[in-house]
Every structure is written in structure tokens, then in C-alpha cells.
N, C-alpha and C positions, 0 to 999 in steps of 0.2 A: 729862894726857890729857882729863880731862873739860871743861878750860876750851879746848883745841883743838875736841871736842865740838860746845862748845856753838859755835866760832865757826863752822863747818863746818856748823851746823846755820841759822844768821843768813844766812848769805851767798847762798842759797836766796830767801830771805826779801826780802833787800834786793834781789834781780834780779828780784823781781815786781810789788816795786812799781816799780822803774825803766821796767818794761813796761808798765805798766798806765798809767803817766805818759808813756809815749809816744804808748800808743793812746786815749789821751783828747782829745787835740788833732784828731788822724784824726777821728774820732766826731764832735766837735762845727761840723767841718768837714763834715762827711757831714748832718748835720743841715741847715747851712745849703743844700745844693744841693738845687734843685727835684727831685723823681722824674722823670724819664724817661718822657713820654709819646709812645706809639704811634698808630699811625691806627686801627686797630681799637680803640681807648680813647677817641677823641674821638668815634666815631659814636653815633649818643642811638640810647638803650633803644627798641626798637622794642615797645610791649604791643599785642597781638592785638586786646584790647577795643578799641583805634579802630580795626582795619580790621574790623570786624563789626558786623552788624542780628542779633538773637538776640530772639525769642519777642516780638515789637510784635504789634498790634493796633491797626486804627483810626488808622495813625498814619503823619504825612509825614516822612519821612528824605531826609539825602543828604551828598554829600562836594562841596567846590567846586575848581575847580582850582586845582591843588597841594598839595592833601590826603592824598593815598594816594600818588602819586608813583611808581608801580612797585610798591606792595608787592600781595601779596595780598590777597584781600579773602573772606569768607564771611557767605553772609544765609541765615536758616535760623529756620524753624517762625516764619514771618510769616506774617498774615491780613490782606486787606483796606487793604491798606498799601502808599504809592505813595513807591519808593525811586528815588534818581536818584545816580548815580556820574559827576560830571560831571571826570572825571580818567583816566589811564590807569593800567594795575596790571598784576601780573604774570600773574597764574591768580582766577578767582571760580566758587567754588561758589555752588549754591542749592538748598537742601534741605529739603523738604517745606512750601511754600509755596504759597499756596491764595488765592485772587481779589488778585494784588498787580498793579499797573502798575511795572516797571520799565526805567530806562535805565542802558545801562551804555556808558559811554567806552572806549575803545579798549583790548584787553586781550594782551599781547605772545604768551602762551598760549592755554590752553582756559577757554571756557564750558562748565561743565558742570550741566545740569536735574535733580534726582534727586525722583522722590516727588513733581512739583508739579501743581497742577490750575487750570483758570482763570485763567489768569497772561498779561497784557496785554507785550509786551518789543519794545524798540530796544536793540538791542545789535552791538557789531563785536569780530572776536576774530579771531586764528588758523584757531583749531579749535572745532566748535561741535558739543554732543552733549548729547541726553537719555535718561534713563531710567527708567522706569515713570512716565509723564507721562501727563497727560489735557489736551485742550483750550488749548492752547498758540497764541499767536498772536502770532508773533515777524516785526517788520522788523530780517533780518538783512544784516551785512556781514561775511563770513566766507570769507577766503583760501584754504581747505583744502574739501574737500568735505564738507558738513554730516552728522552722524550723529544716525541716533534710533534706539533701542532700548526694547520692552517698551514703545510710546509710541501712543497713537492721538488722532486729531482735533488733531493740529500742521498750523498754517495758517504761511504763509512768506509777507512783502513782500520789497522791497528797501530797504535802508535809508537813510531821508531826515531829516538832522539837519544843525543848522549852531549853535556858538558860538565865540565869536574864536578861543579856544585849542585848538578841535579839530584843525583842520590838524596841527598842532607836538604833538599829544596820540598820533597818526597815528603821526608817524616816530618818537616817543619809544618807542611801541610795536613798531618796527619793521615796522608794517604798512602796505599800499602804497593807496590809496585805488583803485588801478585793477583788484586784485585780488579780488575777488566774484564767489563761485560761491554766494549766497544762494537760486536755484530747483535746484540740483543734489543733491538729495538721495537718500542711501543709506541706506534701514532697512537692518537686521540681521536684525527679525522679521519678516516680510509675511508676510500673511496672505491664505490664496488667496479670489480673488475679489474683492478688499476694500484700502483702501488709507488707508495710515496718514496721509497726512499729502496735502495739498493747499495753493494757493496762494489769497492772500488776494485780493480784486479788485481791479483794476487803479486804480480809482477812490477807492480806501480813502482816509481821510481821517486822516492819524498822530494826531493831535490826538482823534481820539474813540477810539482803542484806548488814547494813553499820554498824560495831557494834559499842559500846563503845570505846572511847579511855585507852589504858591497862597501853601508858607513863605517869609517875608517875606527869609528870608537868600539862598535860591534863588534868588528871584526877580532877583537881583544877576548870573547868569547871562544872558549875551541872546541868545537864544536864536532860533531861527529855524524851523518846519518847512515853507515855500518850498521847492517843489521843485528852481526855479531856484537857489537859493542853499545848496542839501546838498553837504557837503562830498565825500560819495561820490555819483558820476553814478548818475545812477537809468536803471535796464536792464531788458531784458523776458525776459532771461534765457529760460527756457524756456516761455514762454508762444508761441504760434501768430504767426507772422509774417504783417505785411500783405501782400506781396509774393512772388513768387519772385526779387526780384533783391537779392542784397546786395552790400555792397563793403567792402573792405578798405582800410583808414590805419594805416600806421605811422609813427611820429612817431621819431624818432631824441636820443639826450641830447646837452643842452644847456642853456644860461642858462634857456630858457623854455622848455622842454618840456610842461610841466606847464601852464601858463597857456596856450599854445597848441593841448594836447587838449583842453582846458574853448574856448577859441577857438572850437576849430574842431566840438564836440557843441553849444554854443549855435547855430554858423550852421546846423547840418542839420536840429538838431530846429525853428530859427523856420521850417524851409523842409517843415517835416511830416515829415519820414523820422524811423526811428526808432532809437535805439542798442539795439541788444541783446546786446551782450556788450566788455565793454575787459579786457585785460590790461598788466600791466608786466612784462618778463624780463627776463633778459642773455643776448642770443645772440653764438654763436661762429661765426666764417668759415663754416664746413662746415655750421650750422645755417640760415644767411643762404641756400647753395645752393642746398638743398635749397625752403626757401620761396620764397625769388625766385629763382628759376632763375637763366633769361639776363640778369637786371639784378643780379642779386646783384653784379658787381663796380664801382656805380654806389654801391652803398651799404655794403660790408665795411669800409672804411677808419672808418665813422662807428662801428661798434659797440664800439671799443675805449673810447668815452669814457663808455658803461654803458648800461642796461638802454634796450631801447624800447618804447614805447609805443604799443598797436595796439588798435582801434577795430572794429567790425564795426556797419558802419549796412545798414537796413532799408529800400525800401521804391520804388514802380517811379521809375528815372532816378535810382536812388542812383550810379550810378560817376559817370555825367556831372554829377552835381548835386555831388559830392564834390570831382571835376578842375577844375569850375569855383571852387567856392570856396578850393579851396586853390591856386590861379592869382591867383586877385583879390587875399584879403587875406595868404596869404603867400608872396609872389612871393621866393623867394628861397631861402627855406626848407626845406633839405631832406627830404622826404617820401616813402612808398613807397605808390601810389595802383593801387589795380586799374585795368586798363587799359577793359576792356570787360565786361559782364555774364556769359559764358561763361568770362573766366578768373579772376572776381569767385569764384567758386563755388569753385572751387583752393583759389583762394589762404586762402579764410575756413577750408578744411578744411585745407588744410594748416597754418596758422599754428597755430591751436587746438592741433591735434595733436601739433604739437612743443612747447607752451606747454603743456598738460597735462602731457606727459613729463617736460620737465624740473621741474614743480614737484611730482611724483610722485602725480598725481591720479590 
């Protein structure tokens, strides 16, 4: 009995190591095989300290493009210090910053001021807001209607800037360069009597509110502030019109669309009239009716191929001076052209109006 026992007791024994000899080969085979990598394992460590400026002084900062790339970005308890964000990104604060000149590249979100005073800015954004701000003197490009709160002495241009990559910095952000409501401004606080915020003069000069970059690394940027050569049309937005007559262009999508609104804003402004307001939409059949009436079924068939692009010049013998140039140099080209000075006035009101609505202004 005891020698049966013990071998009943071995036999245990001997089937673990038999197992343990099986899965040792397993093992050393599992060793050789690479681990298994994911796509969210191969994207690099994004740290916060490179998308931020944090308590400078006296001091030139900036990001060159391809830098920030979309992320977001935060500048905060800066003095006297001239930052330039020459990229697009997703959302940028700036918080409690006091005599700084900056510029900020194209941002797919909001701009938002908290706490600053004295602050020189070129910026384009989505959505653009401050609050508890003093002394603010921003050329903006801002798709949505600008917000300030708790804010006074904010002065407003249009914004005029040009480097190769801004274009492509533009749509990276998903924002449209023909979308600018930069003079449309909505406080939250007003104050009776008194008014928080004003427009900068017509004359300003970009370059003495936000200058050149002087660091030698920036300066690799090339840069342009030519008015003819900003990459957003510069507009009079709500400043007083020379004229009572204005006219309406709509440009329709296509190969050149885009090269042919800058086209066709170079011939009117060489011819003195002035632009004061462009949008980009997508209109539908029934939205087409509505603004072009009785020509609407001249131009529904083109809307399908995306957003168009509509113009509102300024200034007296704008319809004629507009019918002729887009007869001269684009004979061919499909365009929607106010007809006469009286139904010039419609048509700017009504395009607006549906072009507000649908972008929920």
C-alpha cells in the first residue's frame, strides 16, 4: 500500500512537469513575436508645455507652420511680449495679458480674451469673444458673430495678412476666407449711453498696431501685410457706404471659383467701387427661389456642385460697372449679376438674409 502511495503520489508529479515542458516552448515562441501595436500607440505624446506661452516678459515668441498643427494652444500672464502663431489649431485662450502684440493663424474654434488689457491682435477664428478686457485693438476674421462681454474700449479692423501657407492653414481650419463678420459686433453688457467697443480707422496701418517678427527664426516666415495680397478680401463691413447703389455677384462652384471672386474684387476695387461684405454658403433649390426669383431656374442646376460665393460692391454705376466686367473678362462664366440699381437693393437684402439664417447669425 505505501509503495502504491508513493507511486500515486509521483504520477502528479511527473504530469507537471510534462506541462510545464510543453508550455515552455509556447513562452519562448511568445517572446519572439513583436507586441501588437495600435494606432493610438503609435501617435507621439502630445505635452501641453509646447502648445503654450506661460508668464514671459520682454519677450519675442512664436510657432512656425506646422508647429501646433490643430492642437490647442494657451498664452497667459504675458507682458509686453510680441507672440505670433503662424499655424492653425484647434481652440486658443489668452488670459490675463497686458501690452502684448499678437497674431494668431487660423483657429477651427474660438478665440477667447479673458482679463487682458492693451493688447495689439491679427487673429481669424470661428468664434471670437472677450471678457473683462480693456483696450483691445483687434484686426479680425471671425465667421460667426463677434462677442464681448464685461469689455470696454475694443476697437475692430478687418483682417489683412498674407504667408504662403495661410491659404491651406484656412481650410485646414475649416474656415472659409469669404466668411467675415469682423464690424458685426454683439456686447452682452452695454452700457447706456456709451459704447463698448468701436471701429478702428479705415486707414490703419497693420504693421504699427502688430509688427514684423524681428526673431531671426520667424523671420523665415514671408510674410506680407499688402492689402492687395491678404489672403482675406478686406471689407467695409459696417462702416457708412459711399453710394446708395450697390450690387450683387454671385459666383457659383467650380474649378475657379475662388480665383475668380479675388478676379473679379481686384477689377471693381482698380475701378474705385468698394467691397463691403462677401459670403460662401450652400444654397438649396427653394433658397435659390427665393433670392433670384424669376432667374432662379437659370442657375439651380449649378448649386448642386457646392457652396456659392456672393459679393456685395459699393458704389454709384456699381451694377453697370459689375455687368460689364464680368461680360469682358468672364464671358462664359456662369454668374448671378443684379440687373439694375433698384433690384440691386433686393437682391443684397435678400441674399444676406438667407445667408445669415442659414449660418445661424
Amino acid at each position: 500500500m505505501r509503495e502504491s502511495e508513493a507511486r500515486g503520489k509521483r504520477k502528479p508529479e511527473k504530469e507537471q512537469q510534462q506541462q510545464q515542458q510543453r508550455q515552455q516552448p509556447a513562452e519562448e515562441a511568445g517572446e519572439q513575436q513583436p507586441q501588437k501595436q495600435y494606432s493610438w500607440d503609435k501617435r507621439e505624446k502630445v505635452d501641453p508645455k509646447d502648445y503654450m506661452f506661460n508668464g514671459l516678459k520682454d519677450e519675442t515668441v512664436g510657432r512656425l507652420p506646422g508647429k501646433v498643427a490643430g492642437q490647442q494652444f494657451v498664452i497667459q500672464d504675458c507682458e509686453a511680449c510680441n507672440i505670433y502663431i503662424f499655424d492653425h489649431s484647434a481652440t486658443i485662450t489668452i488670459d490675463d495679458c497686458t501690452n502684448c502684440r499678437i497674431f494668431l493663424g487660423p483657429v477651427k474654434g474660438s478665440i477667447f480674451f479673458r482679463n487682458c488689457r492693451d493688447c495689439k491682435c491679427v487673429v481669424a477664428c470661428q468664434q471670437f469673444r472677450t471678457r473683462d478686457c480693456r483696450k483691445l485693438e483687434v484686426f479680425l476674421c471671425c465667421a460667426t458673430q463677434p462677442i464681448i462681454e464685461s469689455s470696454t474700449s475694443i476697437k475692430f479692423g478687418c483682417f489683412q495678412f498674407y504667408y504662403p501657407e495661410l491659404a491651406f492653414q484656412f481650410k485646414d481650419a475649416g474656415l472659409s476666407i469669404f466668411n467675415n463678420t469682423w464690424s458685426n459686433i454683439h456686447d452682452f453688457t452695454p452700457l447706456s449711453g456709451e459704447n463698448n467697443w468701436s471701429l478702428l480707422p479705415e486707414d490703419a496701418v497693420i504693421q504699427d498696431y502688430v509688427p514684423l517678427p524681428t526673431l531671426e527664426e520667424l523671420k523665415a516666415v514671408r510674410i506680407s501685410t499688402d492689402a492687395s495680397r491678404s489672403i482675406v478680401p478686406i471689407t467695409r463691413g459696417q462702416r457708412q457706404k459711399i453710394s446708395d447703389e450697390s450690387c450683387l455677384a454671385v459666383l457659383f462652384a467650380g474649378d475657379y471659383t475662388t480665383a475668380n471672386a479675388r478676379k473679379l474684387i481686384d477689377e471693381m476695387l482698380s475701378r474705385s467701387f468698394l467691397l463691403v461684405q462677401t459670403k460662401e454658403v450652400l444654397m438649396k433649390p427653394e433658397d435659390a427661389q427665393r433670392v433670384f426669383q424669376e432667374r432662379a431656374p437659370d442657375f439651380i442646376p449649378f448649386l448642386e456642385k457646392g457652396p456659392v460665393i456672393a459679393l456685395e460692391f459699393n458704389g454709384d454705376g456699381a451694377v453697370e460697372g459689375c455687368q460689364l466686367i464680368i461680360n469682358d473678362v468672364f464671358n462664359g462664366t456662369k454668374m448671378f449679376v443684379s440687373e439694375n440699381k433698384v433690384a440691386a437693393s433686393g437682391d443684397v437684402e435678400s441674399f444676406y438674409n438667407f445667408a445669415d439664417l442659414q449660418m445661424g447669425m
